[in-house]
MDTraj code that builds the backbone (N, CA, C; nanometers):
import mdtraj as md
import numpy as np

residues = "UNK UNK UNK UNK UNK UNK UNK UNK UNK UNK UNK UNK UNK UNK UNK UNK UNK UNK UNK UNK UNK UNK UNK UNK UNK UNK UNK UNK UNK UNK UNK UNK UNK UNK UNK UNK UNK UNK UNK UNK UNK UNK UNK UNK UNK UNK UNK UNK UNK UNK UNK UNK UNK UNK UNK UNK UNK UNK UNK UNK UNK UNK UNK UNK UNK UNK UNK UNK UNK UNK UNK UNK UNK UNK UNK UNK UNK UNK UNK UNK UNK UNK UNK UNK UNK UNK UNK UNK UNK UNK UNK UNK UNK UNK UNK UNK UNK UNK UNK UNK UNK UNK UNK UNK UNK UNK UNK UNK UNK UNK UNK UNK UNK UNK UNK UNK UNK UNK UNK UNK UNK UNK UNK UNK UNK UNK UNK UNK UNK UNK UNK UNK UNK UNK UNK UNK UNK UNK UNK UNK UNK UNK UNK UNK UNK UNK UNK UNK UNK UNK UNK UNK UNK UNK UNK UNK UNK UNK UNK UNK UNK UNK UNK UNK UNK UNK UNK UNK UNK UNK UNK UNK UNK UNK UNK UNK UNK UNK UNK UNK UNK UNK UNK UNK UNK UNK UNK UNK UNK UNK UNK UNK UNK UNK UNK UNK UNK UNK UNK UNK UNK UNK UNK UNK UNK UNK UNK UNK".split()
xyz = np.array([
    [11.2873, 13.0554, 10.1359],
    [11.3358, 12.9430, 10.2155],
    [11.4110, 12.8435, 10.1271],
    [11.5422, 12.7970, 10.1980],
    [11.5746, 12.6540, 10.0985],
    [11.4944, 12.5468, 10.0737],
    [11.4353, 12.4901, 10.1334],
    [11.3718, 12.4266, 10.1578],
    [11.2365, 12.4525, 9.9750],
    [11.2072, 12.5501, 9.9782],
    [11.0670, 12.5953, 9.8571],
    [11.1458, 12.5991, 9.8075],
    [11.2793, 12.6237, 9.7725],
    [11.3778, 12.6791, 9.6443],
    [11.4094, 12.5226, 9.5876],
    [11.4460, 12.4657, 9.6653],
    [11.4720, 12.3081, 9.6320],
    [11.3530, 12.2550, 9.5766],
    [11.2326, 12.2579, 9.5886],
    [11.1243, 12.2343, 9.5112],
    [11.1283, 12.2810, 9.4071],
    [11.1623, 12.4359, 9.3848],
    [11.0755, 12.5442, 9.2329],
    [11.2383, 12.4517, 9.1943],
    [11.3137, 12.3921, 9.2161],
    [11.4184, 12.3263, 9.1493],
    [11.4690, 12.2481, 9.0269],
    [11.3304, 12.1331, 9.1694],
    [11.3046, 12.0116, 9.1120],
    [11.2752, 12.0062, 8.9885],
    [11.2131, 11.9565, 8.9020],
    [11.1125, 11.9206, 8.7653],
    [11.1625, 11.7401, 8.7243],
    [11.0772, 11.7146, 8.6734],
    [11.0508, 11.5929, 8.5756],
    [11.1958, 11.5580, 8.4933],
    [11.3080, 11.4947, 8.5233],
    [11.4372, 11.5350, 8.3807],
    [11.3754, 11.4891, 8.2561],
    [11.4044, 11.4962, 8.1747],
    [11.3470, 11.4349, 8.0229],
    [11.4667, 11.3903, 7.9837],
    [11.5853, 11.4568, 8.0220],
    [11.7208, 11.3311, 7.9839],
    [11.8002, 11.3836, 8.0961],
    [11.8872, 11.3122, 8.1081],
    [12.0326, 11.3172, 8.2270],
    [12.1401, 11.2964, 8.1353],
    [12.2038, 11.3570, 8.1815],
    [12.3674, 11.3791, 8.1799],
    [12.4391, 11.2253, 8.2008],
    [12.5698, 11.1993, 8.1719],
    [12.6503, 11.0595, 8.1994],
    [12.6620, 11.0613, 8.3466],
    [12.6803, 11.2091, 8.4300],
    [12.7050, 11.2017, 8.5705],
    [12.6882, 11.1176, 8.6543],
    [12.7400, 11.0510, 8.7324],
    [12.6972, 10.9636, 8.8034],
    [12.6722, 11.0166, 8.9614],
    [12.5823, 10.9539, 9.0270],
    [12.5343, 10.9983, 9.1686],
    [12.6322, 10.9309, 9.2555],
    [12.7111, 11.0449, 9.3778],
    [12.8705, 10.9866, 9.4020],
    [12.7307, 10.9133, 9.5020],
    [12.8888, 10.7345, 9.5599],
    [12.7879, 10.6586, 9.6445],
    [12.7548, 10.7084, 9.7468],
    [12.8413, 10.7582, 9.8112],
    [12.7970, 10.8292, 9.9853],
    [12.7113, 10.9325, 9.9803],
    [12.6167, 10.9666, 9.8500],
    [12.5307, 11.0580, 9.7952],
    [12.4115, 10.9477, 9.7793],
    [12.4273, 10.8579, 9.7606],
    [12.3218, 10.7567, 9.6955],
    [12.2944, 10.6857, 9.8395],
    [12.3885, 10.6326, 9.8553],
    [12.3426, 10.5784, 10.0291],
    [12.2686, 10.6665, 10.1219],
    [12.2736, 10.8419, 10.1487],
    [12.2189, 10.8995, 10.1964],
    [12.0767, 10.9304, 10.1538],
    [12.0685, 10.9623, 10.0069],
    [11.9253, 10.9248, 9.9596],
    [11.8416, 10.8016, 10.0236],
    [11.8909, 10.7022, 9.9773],
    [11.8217, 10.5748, 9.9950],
    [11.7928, 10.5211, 10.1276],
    [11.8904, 10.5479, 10.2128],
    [11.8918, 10.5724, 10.3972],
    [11.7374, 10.6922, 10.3962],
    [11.7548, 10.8128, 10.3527],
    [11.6037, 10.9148, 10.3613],
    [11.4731, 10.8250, 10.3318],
    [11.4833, 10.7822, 10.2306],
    [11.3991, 10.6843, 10.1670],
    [11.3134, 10.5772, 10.2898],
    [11.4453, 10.5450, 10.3420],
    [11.3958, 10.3727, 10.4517],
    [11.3319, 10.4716, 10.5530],
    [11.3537, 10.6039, 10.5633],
    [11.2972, 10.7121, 10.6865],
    [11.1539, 10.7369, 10.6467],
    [11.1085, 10.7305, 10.5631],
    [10.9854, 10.7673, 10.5287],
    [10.8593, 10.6816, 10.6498],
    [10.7765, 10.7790, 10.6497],
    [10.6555, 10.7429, 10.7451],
    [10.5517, 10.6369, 10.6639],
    [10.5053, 10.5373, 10.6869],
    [10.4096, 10.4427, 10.6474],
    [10.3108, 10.3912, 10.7975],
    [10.1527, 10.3262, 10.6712],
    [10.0549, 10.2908, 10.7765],
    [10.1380, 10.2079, 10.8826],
    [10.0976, 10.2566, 10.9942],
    [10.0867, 10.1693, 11.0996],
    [10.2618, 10.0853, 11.1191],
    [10.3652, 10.1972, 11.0177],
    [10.4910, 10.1636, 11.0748],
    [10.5506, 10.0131, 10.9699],
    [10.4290, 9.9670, 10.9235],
    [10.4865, 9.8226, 10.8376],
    [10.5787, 9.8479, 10.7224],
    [10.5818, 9.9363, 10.6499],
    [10.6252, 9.9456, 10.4936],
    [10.6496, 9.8518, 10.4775],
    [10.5487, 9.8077, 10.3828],
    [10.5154, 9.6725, 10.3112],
    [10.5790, 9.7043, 10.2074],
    [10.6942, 9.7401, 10.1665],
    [10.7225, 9.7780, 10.0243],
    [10.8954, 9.7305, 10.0321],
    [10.9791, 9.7321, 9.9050],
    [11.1274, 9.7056, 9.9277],
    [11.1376, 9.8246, 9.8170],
    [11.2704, 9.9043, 9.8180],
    [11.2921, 10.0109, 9.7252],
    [11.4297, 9.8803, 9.6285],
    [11.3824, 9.8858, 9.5063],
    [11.5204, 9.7849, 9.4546],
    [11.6421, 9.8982, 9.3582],
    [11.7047, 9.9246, 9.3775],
    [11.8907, 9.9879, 9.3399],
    [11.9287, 9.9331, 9.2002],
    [11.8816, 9.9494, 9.1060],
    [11.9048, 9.8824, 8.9649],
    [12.0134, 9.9429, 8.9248],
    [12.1382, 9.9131, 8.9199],
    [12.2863, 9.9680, 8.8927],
    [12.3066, 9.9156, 8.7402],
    [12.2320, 9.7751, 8.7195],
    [12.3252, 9.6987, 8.6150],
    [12.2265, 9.7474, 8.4406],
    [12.3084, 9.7815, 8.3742],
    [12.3193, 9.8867, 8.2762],
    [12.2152, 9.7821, 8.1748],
    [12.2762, 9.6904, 8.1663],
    [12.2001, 9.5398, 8.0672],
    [12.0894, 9.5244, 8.1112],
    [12.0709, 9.5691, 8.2491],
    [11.8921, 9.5090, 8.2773],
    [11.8292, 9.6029, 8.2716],
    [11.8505, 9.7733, 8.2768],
    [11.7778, 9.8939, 8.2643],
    [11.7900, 9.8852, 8.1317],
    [11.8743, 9.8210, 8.0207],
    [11.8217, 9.8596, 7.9012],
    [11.6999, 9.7947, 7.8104],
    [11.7201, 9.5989, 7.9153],
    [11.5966, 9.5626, 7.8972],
    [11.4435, 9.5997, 7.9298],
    [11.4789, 9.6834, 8.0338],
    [11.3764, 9.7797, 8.0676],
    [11.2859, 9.8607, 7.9581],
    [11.3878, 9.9615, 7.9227],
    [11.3330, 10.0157, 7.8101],
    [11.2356, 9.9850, 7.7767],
    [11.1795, 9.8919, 7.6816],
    [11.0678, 9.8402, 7.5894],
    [10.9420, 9.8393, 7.6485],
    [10.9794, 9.8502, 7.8029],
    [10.8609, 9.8194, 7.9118],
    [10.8423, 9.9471, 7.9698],
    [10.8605, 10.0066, 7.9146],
    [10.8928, 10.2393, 7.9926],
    [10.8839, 10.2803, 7.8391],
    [10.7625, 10.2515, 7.7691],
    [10.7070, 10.3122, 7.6524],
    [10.8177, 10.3569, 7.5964],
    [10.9393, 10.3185, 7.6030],
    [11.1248, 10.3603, 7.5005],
    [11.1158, 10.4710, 7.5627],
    [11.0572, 10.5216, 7.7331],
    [11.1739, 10.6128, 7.7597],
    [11.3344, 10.5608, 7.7906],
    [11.3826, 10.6314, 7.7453],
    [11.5437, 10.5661, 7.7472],
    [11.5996, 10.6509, 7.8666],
    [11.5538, 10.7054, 7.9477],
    [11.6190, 10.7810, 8.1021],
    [11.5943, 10.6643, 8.1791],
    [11.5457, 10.5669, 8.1370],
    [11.5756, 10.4479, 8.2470],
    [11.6564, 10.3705, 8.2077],
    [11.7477, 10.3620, 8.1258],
    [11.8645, 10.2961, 8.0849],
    [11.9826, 10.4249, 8.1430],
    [11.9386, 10.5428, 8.0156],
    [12.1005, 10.6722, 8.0735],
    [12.0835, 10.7247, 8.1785],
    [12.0136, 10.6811, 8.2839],
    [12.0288, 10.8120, 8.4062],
    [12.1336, 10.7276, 8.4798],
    [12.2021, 10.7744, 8.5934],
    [12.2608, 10.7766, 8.7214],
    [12.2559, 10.6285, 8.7382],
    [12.1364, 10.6140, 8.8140],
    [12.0726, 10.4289, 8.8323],
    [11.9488, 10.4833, 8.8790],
    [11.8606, 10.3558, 8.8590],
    [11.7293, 10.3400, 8.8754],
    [11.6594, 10.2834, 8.9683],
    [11.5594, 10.3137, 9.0375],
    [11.4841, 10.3092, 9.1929],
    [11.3771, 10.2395, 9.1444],
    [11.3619, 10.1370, 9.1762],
    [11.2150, 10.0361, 9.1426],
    [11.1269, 10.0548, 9.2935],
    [11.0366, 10.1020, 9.3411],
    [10.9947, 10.0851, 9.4919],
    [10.8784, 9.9518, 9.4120],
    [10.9034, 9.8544, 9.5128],
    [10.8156, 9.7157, 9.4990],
    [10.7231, 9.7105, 9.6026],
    [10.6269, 9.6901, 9.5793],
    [10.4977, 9.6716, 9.6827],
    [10.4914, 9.4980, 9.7692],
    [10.4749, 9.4717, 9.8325],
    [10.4481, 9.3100, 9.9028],
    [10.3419, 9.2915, 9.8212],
    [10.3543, 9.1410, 9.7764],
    [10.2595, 9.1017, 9.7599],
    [10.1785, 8.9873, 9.8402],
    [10.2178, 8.9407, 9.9863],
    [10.1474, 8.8915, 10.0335],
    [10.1693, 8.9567, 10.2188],
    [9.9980, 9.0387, 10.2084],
    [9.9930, 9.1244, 10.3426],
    [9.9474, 9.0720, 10.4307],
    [9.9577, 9.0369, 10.5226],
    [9.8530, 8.9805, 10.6818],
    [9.9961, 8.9610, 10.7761],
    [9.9226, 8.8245, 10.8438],
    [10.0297, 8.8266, 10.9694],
    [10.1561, 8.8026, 10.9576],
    [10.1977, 8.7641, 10.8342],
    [10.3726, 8.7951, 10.8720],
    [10.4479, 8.9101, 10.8643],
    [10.3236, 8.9647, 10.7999],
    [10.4135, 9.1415, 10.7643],
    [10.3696, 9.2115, 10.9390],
    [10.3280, 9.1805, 10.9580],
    [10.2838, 9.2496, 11.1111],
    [10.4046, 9.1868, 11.1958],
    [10.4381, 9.0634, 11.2327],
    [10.5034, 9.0015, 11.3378],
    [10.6215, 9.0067, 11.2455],
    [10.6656, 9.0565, 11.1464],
    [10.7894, 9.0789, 11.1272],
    [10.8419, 9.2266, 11.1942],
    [10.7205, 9.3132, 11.1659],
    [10.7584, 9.4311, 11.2188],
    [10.7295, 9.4517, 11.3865],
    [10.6667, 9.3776, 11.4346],
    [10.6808, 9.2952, 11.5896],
    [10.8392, 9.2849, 11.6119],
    [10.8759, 9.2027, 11.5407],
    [11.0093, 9.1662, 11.6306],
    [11.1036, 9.2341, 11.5961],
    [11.0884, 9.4014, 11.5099],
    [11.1702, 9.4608, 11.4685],
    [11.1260, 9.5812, 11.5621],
    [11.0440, 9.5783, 11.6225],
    [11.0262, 9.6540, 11.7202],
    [11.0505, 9.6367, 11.8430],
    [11.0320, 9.4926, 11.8962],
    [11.1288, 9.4872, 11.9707],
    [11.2424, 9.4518, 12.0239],
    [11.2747, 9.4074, 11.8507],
    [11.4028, 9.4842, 11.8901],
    [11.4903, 9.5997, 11.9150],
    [11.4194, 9.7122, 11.8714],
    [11.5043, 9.8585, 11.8433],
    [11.4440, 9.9313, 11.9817],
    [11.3126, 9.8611, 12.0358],
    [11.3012, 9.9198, 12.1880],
    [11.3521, 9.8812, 12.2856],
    [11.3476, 9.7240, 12.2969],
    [11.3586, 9.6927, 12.4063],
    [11.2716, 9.6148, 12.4244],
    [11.1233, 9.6259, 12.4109],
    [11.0025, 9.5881, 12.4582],
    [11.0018, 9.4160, 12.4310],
    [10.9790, 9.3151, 12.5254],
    [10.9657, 9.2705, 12.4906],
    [10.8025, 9.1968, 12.3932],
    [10.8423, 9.0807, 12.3083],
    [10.7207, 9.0735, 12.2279],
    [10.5881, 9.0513, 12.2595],
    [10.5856, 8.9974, 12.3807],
    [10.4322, 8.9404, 12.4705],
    [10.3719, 9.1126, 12.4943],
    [10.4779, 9.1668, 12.5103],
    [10.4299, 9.2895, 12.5679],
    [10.3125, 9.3893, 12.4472],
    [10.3581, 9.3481, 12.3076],
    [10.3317, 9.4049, 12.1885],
    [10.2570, 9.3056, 12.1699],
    [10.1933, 9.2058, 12.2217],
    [10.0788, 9.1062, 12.1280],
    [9.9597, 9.2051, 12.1396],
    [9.8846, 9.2276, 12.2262],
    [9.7733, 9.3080, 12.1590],
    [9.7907, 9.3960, 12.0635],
    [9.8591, 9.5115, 12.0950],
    [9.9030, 9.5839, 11.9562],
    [9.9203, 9.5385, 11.8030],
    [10.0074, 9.4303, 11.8136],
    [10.0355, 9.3338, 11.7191],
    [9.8951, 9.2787, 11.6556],
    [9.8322, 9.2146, 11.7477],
    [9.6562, 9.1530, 11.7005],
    [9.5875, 9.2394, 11.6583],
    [9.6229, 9.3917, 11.6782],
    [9.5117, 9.4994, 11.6464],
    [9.5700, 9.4864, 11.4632],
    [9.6784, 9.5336, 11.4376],
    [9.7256, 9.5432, 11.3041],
    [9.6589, 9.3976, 11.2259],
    [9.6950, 9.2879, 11.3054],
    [9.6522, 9.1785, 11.2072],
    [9.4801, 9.1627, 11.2106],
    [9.4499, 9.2475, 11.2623],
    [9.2515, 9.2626, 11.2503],
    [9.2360, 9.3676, 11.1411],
    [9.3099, 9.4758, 11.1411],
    [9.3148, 9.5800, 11.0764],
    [9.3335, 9.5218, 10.8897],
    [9.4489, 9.4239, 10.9267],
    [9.4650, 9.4255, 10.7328],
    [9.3636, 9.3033, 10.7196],
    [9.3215, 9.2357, 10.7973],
    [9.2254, 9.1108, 10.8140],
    [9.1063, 9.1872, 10.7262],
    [9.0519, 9.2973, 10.7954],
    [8.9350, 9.3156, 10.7324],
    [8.9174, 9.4113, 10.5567],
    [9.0386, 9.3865, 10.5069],
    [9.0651, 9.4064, 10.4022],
    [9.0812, 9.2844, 10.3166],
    [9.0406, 9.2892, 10.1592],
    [9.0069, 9.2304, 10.0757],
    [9.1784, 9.2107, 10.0237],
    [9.1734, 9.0788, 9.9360],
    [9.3542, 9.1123, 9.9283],
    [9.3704, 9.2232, 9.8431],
    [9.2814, 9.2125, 9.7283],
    [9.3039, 9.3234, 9.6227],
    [9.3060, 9.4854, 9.7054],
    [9.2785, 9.5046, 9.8295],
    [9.2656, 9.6069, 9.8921],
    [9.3902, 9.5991, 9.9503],
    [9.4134, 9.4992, 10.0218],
    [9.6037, 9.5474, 10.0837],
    [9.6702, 9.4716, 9.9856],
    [9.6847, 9.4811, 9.8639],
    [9.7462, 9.5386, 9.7953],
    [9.7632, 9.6429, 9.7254],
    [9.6714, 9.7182, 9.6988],
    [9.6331, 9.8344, 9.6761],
    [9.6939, 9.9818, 9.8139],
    [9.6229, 9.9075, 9.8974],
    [9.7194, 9.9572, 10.0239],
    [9.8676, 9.9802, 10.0666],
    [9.9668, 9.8722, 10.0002],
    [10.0781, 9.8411, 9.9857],
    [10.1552, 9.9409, 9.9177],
    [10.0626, 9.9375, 9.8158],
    [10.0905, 10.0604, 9.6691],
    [10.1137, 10.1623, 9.7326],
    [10.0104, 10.2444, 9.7768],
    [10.0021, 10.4014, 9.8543],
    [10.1078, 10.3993, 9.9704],
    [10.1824, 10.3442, 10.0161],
    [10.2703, 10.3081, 10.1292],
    [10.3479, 10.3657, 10.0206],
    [10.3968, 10.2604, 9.9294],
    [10.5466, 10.3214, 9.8473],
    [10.5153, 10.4150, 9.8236],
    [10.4128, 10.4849, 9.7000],
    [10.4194, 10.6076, 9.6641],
    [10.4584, 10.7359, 9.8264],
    [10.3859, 10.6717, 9.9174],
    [10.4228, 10.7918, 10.0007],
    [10.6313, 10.7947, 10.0283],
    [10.6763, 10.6715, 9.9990],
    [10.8490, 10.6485, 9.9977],
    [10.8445, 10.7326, 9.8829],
    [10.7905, 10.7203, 9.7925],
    [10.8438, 10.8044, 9.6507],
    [10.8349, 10.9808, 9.6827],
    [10.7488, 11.0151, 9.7191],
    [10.7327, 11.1294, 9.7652],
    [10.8758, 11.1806, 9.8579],
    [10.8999, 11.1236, 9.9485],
    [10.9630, 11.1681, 10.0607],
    [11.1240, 11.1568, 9.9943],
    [11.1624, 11.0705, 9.8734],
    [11.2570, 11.0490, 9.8090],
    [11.3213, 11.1936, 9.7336],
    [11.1821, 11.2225, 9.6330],
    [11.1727, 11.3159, 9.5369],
    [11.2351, 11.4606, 9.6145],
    [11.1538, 11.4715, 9.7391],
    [11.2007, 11.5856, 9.8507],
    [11.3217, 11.5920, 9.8689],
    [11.3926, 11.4759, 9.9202],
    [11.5228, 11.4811, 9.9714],
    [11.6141, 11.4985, 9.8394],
    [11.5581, 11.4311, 9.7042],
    [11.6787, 11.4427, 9.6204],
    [11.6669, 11.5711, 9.6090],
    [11.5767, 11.6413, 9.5947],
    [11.5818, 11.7787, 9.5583],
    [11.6780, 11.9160, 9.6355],
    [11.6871, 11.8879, 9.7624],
    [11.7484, 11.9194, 9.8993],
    [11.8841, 11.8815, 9.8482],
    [11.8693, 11.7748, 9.8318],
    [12.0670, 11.7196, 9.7580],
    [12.0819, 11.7374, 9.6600],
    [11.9499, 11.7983, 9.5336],
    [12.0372, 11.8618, 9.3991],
    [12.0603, 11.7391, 9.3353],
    [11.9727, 11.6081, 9.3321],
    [11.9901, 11.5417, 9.2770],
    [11.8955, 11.5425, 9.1846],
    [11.8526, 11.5080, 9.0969],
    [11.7435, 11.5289, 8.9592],
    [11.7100, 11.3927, 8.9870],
    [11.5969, 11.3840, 8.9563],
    [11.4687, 11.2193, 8.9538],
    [11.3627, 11.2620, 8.8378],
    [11.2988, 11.1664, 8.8321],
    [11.1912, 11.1502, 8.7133],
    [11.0741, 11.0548, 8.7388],
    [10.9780, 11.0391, 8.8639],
    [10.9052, 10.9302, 8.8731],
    [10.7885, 10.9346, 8.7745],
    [10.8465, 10.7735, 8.7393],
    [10.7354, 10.7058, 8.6496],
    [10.6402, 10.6056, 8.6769],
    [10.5277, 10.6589, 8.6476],
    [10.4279, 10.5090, 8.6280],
    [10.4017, 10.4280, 8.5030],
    [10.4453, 10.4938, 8.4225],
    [10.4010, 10.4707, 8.2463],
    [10.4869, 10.3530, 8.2203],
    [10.4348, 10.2757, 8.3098],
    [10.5533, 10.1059, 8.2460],
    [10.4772, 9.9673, 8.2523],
    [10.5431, 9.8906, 8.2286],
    [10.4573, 9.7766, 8.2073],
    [10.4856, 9.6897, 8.3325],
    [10.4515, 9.7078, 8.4722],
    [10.4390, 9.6538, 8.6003],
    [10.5353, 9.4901, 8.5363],
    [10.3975, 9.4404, 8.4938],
    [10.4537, 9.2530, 8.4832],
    [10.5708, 9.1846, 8.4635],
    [10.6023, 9.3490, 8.3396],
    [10.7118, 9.3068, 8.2484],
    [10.8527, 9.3537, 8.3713],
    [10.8000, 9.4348, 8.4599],
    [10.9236, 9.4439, 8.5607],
    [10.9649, 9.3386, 8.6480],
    [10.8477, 9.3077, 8.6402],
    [10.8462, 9.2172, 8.7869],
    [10.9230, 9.0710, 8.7006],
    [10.8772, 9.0695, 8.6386],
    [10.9969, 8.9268, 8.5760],
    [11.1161, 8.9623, 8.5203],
    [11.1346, 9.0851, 8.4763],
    [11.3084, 9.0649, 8.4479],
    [11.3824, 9.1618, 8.5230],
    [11.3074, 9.1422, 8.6891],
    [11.3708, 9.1864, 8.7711],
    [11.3510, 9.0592, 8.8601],
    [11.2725, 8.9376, 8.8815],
    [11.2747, 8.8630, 8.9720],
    [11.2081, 8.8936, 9.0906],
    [11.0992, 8.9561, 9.0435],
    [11.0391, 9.0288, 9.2021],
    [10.9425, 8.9046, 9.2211],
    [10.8777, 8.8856, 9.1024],
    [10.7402, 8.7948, 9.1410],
    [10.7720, 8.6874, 9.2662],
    [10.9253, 8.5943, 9.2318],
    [10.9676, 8.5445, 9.3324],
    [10.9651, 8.5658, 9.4538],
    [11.0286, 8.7135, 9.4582],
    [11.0561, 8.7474, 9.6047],
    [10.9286, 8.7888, 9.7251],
    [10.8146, 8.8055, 9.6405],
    [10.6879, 8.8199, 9.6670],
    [10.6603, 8.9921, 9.6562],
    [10.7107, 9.0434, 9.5923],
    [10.7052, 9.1812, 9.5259],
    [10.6700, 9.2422, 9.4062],
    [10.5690, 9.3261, 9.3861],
    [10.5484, 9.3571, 9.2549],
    [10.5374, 9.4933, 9.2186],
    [10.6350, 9.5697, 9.1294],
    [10.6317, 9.6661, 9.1088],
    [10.5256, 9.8123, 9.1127],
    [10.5532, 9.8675, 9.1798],
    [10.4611, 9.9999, 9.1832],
    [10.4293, 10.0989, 9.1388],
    [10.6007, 10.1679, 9.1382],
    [10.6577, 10.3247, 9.0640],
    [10.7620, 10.2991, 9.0619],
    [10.8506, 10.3469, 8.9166],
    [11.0249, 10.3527, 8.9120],
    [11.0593, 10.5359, 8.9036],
    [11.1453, 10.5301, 8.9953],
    [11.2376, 10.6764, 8.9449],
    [11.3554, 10.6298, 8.9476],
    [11.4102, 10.7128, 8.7668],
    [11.5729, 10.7189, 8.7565],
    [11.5792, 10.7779, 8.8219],
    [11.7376, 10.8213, 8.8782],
    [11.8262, 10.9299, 8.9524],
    [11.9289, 10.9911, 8.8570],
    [11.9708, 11.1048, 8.9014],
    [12.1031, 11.1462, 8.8452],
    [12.1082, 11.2784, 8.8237],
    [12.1391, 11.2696, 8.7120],
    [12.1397, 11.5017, 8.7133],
    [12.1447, 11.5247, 8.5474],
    [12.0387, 11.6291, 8.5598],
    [12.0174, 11.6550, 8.4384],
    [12.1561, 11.6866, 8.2831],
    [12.0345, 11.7082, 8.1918],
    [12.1933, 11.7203, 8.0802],
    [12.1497, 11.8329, 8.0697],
    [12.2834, 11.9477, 8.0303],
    [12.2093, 12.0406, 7.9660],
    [12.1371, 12.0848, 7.8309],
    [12.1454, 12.0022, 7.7967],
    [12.0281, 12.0633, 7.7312],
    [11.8886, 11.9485, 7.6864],
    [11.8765, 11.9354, 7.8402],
    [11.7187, 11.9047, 7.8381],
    [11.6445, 12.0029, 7.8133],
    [11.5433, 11.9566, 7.7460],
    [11.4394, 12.0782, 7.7000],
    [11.3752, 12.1494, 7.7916],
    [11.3328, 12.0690, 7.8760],
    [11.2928, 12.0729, 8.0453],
    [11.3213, 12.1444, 8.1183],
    [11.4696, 12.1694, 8.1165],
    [11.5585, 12.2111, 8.1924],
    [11.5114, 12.3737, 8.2404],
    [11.4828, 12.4195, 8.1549],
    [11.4554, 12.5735, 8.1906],
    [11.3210, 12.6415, 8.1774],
    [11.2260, 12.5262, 8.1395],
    [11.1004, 12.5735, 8.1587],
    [11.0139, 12.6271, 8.3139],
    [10.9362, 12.6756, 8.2924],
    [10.8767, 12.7439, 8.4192],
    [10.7936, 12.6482, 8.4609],
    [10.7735, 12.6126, 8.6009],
    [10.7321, 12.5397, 8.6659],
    [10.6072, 12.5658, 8.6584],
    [10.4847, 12.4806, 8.6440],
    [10.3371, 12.4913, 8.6410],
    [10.2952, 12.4483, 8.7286],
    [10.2704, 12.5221, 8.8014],
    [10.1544, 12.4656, 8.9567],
    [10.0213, 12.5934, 8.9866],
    [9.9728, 12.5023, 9.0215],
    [9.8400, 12.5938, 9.1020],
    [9.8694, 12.6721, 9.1750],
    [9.8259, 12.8313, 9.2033],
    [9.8584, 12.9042, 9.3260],
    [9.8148, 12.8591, 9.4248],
    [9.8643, 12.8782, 9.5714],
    [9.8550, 12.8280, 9.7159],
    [9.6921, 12.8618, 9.7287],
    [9.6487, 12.9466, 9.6701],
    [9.5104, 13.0033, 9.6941],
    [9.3815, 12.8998, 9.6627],
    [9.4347, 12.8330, 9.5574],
    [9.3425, 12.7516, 9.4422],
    [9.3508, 12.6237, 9.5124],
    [9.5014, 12.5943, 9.5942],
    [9.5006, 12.4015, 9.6182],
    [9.4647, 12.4359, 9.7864],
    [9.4883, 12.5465, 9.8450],
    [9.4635, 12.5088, 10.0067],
    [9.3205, 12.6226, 10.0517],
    [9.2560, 12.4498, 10.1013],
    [9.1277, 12.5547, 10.1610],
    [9.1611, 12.5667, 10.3072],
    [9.0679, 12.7007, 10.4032],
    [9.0467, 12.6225, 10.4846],
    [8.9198, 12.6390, 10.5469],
    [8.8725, 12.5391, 10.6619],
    [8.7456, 12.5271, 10.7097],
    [8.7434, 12.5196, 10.8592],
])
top = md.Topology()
chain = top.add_chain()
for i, resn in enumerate(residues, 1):
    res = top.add_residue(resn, chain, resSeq=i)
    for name in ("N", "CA", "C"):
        top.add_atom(name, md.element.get_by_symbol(name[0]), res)
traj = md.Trajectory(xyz[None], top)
């Protein structure tokens, strides 16, 4: 299937090429991206588009000197909310109805159920919650670039804090989660042609 072939594809890049990801290639990614499924429809998260070359290199120091977050393509910051309850609910209220129709009285119970729902969470818990939202965007990203033959590399191995201030997130009420560069491999990443290591289907799927 294309679909499994685009996976045994994929891998980790360890370096990229100068190539750049054409835009109407990058907009379609990042459009897949905003498609991704999250709890209860909120995605509490913003994906941030790091193009500018001077601030991925300040990066660096904060990505243990991997330097594929300076040379790749450009770089995908997914940012988590950092403040969850009722405005993240009644924002996505009136974004619902707007794209239905419905009007909003009509969605207040619904609406009150979500704001009971993150209510009975601790903040350190919806934020934590917030987190697993993006990673599931990161996932659904990794898929599609792969489908488009685009090469990614998601990382956690960075220094969160140090993103969030010389990117300006803390402001915006966002704090870093997971970064993946984009772009396409070089050849001769070491990477490049190694055999893919996974578990057989036998070992990861039970059933009951």
């Amino acid at each position: 299937m294309e679909f499994l072939s685009a996976l045994e594809w994929r891998y980790a890049v360890k370096q990229f090429s100068q190539q750049m990801v054409p835009e109407a290639q990058l907009q379609t990614l990042l459009q897949a991206a905003t498609l991704s499924p999250s709890a209860y429809g909120l995605q509490p998260y913003r994906l941030i588009l790091v193009r500018s070359k001077l601030l991925r290199e300040q990066l660096v120091p904060h990505s243990y000197g991997q330097d594929k977050v300076a040379n790749s393509s450009h770089l995908l910051v997914f940012a988590a909310q950092t403040n969850i309850g009722d405005e993240t609910v009644e924002r996505y209220i009136a974004r619902h109805s707007e794209v239905t129709g419905t009007p909003i009285a009509d969605l207040q119970r619904y609406g009150d159920h979500l704001k009971s729902a993150l209510a009975s969470k601790t903040p350190a818990q919806r934020q934590e919650w917030a987190h697993q939202q993006a990673y599931i965007a990161l996932g659904n990203l990794l898929t599609c670039a792969a489908q488009m033959r685009i090469d990614t590399c998601p990382m956690s191995g960075i220094d969160a804090q140090q993103y969030d201030r010389i990117l300006g997130l803390t402001k915006r009420g966002l704090t870093t989660t997971v970064i993946c560069p984009i772009g396409y491999r070089h050849q001769e990443d070491s990477q490049c042609q190694a055999a893919k290591v996974r578990f057989d289907y036998a070992e990861m799927v039970d059933s009951v």
